[in-house]
ChimeraX commands (.cxc) that place a marker at each C-alpha (Angstrom):
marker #1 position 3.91,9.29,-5.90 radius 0.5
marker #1 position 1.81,8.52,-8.94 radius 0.5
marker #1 position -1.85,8.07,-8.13 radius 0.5
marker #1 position -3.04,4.46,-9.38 radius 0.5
marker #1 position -5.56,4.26,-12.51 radius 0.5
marker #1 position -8.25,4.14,-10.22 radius 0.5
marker #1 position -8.13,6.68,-8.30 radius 0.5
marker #1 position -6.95,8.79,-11.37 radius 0.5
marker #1 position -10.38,8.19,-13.01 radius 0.5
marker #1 position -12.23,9.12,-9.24 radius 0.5
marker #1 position -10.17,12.57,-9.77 radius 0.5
marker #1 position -11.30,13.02,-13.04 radius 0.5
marker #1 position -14.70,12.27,-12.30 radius 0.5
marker #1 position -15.38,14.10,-9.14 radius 0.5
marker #1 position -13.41,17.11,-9.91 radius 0.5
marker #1 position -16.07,17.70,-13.41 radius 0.5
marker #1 position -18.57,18.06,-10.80 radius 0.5
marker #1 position -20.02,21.42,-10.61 radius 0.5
marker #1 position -21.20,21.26,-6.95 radius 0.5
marker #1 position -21.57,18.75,-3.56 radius 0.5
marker #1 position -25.26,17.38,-5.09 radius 0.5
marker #1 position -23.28,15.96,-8.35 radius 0.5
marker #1 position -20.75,14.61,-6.22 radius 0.5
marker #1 position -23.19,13.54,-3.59 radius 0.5
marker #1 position -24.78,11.29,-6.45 radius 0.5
marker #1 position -21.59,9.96,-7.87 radius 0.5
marker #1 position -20.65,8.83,-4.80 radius 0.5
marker #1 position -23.65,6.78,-4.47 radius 0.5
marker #1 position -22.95,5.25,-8.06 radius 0.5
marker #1 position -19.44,4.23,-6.97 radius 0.5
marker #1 position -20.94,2.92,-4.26 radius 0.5
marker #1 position -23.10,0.94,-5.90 radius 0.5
marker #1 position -20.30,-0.43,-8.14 radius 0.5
marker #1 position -17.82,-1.76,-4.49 radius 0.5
marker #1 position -17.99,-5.83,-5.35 radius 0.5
marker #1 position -20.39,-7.39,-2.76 radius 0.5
marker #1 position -18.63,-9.72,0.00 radius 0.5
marker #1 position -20.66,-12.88,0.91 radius 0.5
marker #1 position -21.98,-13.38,3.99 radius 0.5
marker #1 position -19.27,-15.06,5.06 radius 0.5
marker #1 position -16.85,-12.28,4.69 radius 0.5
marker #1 position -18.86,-10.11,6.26 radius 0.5
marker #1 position -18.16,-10.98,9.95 radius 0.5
marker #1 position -16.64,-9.91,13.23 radius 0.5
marker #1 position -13.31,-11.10,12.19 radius 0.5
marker #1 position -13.30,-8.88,9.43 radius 0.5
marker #1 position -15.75,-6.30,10.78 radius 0.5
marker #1 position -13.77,-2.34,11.64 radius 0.5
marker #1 position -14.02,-1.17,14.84 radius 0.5
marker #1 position -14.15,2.91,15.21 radius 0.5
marker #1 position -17.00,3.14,12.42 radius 0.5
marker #1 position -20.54,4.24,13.67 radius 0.5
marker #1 position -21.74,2.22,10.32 radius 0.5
marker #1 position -20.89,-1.61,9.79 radius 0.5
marker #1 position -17.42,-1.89,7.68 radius 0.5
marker #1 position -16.12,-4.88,6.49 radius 0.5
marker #1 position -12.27,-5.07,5.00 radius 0.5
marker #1 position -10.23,-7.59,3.56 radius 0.5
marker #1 position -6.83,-7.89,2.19 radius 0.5
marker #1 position -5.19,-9.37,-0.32 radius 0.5
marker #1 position -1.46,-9.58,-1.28 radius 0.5
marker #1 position -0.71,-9.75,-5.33 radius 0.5
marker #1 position 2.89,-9.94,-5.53 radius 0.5
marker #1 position 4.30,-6.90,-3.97 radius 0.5
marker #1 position 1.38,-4.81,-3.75 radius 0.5
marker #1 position -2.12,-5.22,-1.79 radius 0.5
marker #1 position -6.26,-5.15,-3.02 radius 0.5
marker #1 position -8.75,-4.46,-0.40 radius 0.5
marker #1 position -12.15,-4.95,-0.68 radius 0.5
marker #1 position -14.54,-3.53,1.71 radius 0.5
marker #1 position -18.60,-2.78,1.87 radius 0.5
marker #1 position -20.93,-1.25,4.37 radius 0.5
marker #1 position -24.24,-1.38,5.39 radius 0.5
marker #1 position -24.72,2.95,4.81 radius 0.5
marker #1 position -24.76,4.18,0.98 radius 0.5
marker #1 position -22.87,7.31,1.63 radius 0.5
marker #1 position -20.14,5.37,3.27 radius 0.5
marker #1 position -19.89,2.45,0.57 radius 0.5
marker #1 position -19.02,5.17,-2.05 radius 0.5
marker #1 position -16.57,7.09,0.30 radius 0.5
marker #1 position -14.75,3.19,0.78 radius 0.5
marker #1 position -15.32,3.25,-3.04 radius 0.5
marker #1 position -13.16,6.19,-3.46 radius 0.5
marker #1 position -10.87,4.77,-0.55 radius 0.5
marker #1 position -10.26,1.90,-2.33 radius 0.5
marker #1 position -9.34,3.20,-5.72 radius 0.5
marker #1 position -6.70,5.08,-4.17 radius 0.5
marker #1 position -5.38,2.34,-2.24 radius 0.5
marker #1 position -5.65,-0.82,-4.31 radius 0.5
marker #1 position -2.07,-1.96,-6.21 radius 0.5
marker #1 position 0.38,0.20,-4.03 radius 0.5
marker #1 position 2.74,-1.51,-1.78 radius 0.5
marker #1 position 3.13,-1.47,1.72 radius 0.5
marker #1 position 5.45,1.56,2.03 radius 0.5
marker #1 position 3.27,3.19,-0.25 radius 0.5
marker #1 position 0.30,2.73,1.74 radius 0.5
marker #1 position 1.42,3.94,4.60 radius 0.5
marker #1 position 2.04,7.26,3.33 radius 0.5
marker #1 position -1.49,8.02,2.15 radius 0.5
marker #1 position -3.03,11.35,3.40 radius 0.5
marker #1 position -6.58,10.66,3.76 radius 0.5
marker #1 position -7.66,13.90,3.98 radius 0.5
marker #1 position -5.59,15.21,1.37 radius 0.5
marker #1 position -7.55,12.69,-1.10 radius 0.5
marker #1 position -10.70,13.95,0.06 radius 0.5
marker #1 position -9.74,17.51,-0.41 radius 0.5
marker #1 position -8.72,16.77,-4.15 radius 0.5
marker #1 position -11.93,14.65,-4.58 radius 0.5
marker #1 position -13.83,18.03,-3.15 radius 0.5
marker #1 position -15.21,15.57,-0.68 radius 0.5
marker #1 position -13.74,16.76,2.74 radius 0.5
marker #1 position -15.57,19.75,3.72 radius 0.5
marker #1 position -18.81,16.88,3.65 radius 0.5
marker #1 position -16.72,14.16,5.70 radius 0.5
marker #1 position -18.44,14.79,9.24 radius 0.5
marker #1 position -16.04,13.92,11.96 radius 0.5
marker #1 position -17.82,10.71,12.66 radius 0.5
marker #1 position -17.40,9.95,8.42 radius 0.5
marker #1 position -13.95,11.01,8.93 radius 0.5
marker #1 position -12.89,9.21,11.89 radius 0.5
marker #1 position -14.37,5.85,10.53 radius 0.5
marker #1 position -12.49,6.00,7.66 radius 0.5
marker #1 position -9.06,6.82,9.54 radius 0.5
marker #1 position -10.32,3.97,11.24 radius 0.5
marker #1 position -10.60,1.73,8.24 radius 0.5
marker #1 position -6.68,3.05,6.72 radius 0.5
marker #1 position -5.60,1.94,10.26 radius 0.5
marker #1 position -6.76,-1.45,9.36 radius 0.5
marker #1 position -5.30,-1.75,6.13 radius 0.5
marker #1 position -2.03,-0.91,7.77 radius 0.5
marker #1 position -2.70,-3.30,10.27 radius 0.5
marker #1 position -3.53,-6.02,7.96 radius 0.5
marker #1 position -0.86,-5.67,6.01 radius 0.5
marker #1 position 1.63,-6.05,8.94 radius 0.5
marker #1 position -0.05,-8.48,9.77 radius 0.5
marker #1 position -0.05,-10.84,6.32 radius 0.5
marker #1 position 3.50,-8.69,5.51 radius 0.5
marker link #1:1,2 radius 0.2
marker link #1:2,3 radius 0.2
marker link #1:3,4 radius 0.2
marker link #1:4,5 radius 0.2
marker link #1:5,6 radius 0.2
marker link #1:6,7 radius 0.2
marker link #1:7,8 radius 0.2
marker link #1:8,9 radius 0.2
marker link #1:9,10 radius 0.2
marker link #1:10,11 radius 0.2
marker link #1:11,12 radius 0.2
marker link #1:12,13 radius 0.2
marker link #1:13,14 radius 0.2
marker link #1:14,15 radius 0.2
marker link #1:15,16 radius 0.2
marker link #1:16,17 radius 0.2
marker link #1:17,18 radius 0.2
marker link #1:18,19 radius 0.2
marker link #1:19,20 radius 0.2
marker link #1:20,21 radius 0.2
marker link #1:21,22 radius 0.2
marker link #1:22,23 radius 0.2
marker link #1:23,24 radius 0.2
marker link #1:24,25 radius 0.2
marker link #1:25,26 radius 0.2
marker link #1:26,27 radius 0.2
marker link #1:27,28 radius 0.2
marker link #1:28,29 radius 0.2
marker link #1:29,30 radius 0.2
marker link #1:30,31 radius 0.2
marker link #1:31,32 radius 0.2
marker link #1:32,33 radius 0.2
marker link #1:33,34 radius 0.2
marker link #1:34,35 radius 0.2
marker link #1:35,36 radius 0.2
marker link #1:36,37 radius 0.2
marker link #1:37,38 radius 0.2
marker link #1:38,39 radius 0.2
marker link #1:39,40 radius 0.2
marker link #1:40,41 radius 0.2
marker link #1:41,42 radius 0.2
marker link #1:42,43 radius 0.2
marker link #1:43,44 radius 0.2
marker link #1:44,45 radius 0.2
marker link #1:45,46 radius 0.2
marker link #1:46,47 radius 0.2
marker link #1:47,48 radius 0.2
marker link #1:48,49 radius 0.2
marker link #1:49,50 radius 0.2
marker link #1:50,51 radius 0.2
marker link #1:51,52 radius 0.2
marker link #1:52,53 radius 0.2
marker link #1:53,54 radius 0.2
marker link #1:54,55 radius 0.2
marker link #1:55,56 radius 0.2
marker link #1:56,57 radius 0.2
marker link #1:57,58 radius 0.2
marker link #1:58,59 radius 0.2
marker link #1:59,60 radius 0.2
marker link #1:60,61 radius 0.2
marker link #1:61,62 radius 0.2
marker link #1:62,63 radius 0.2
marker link #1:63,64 radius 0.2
marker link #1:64,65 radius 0.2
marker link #1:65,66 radius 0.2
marker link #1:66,67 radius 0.2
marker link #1:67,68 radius 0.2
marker link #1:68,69 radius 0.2
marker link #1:69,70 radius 0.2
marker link #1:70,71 radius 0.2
marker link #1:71,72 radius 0.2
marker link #1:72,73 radius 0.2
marker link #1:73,74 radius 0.2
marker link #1:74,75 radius 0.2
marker link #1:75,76 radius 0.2
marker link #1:76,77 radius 0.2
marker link #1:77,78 radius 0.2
marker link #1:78,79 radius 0.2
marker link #1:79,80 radius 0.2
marker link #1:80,81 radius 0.2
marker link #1:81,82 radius 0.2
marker link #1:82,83 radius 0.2
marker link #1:83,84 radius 0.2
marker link #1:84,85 radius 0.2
marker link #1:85,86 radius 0.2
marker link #1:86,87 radius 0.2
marker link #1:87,88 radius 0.2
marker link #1:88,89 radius 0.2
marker link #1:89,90 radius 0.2
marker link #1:90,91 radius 0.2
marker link #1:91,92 radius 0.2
marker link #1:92,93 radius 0.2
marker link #1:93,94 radius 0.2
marker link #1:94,95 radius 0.2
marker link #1:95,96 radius 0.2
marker link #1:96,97 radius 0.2
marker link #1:97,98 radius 0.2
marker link #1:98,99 radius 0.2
marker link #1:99,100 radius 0.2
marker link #1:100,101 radius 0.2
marker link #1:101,102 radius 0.2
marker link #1:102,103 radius 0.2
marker link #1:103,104 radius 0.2
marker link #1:104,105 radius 0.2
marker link #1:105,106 radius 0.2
marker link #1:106,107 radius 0.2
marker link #1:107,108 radius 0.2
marker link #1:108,109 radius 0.2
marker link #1:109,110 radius 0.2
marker link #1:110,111 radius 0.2
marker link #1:111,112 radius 0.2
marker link #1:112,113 radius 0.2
marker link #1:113,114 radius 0.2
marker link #1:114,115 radius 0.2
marker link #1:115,116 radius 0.2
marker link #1:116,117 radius 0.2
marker link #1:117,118 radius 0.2
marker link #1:118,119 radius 0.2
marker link #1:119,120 radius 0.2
marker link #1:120,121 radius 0.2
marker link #1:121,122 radius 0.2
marker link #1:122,123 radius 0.2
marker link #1:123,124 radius 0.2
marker link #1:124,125 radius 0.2
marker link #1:125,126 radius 0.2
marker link #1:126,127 radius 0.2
marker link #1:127,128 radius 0.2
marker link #1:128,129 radius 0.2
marker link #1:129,130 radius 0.2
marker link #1:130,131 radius 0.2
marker link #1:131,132 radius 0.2
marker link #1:132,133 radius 0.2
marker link #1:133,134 radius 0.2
marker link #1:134,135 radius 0.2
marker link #1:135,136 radius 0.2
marker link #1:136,137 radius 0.2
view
């Protein structure tokens, strides 16, 4: 399956990266550019459940594929749903439930850092996006 721009670019970029300090500090700057949600958004209905941090996620169907956008209240975590993101935004729904977490972090050179709390919040925010999609599918 080909990887969407997005997440093409977040290959690109992390993969120049010499070491996990240059990484650690891109990941903040992707972070930093996640569109904020509004205060609204950000509330129980849309809040994940498995994350030790606060996650917000919502969906969005454009035609046949699906846009998520998602923030957090922990830096780290808002560029790991960064990187999340630009791997999931514009596939479809079969697509999507094929992703390999994991394997994406691997590539990015990100999952020896995941911790298995990092790691089990995210798996907890894919399972959402599957959910959602079902859901509004």
């Amino acid at each position: 399956m080909k990887l969407p721009a997005a997440a093409e670019q977040a290959l690109e970029a992390f993969t120049a990266c010499p070491g996990w300090e240059q990484r650690a500090r891109l990941l903040l700057q992707w972070g930093q550019q996640l569109p904020t949600l509004s205060e609204a958004e950000c509330c129980e209905a849309n809040r994940v459940h498995g994350c030790e941090s606060q996650v917000w996620l919502l969906a969005e169907r454009q035609g046949e594929s699906w846009k998520f956008r998602a923030n957090s209240d922990a830096r780290l975590l808002r560029g790991l749903l960064a990187v999340l993101l630009a791997r999931v935004n514009g596939l479809k729904a079969s697509e999507l439930t094929s992703v390999d977490l994991h394997d994406w972090f691997s590539q990015l050179g990100l999952a020896r850092q995941l911790t298995p709390s990092r790691s089990n919040g995210l798996q907890a925010v894919l399972q959402r996006m599957r959910q959602l999609i079902q859901t509004e599918g």
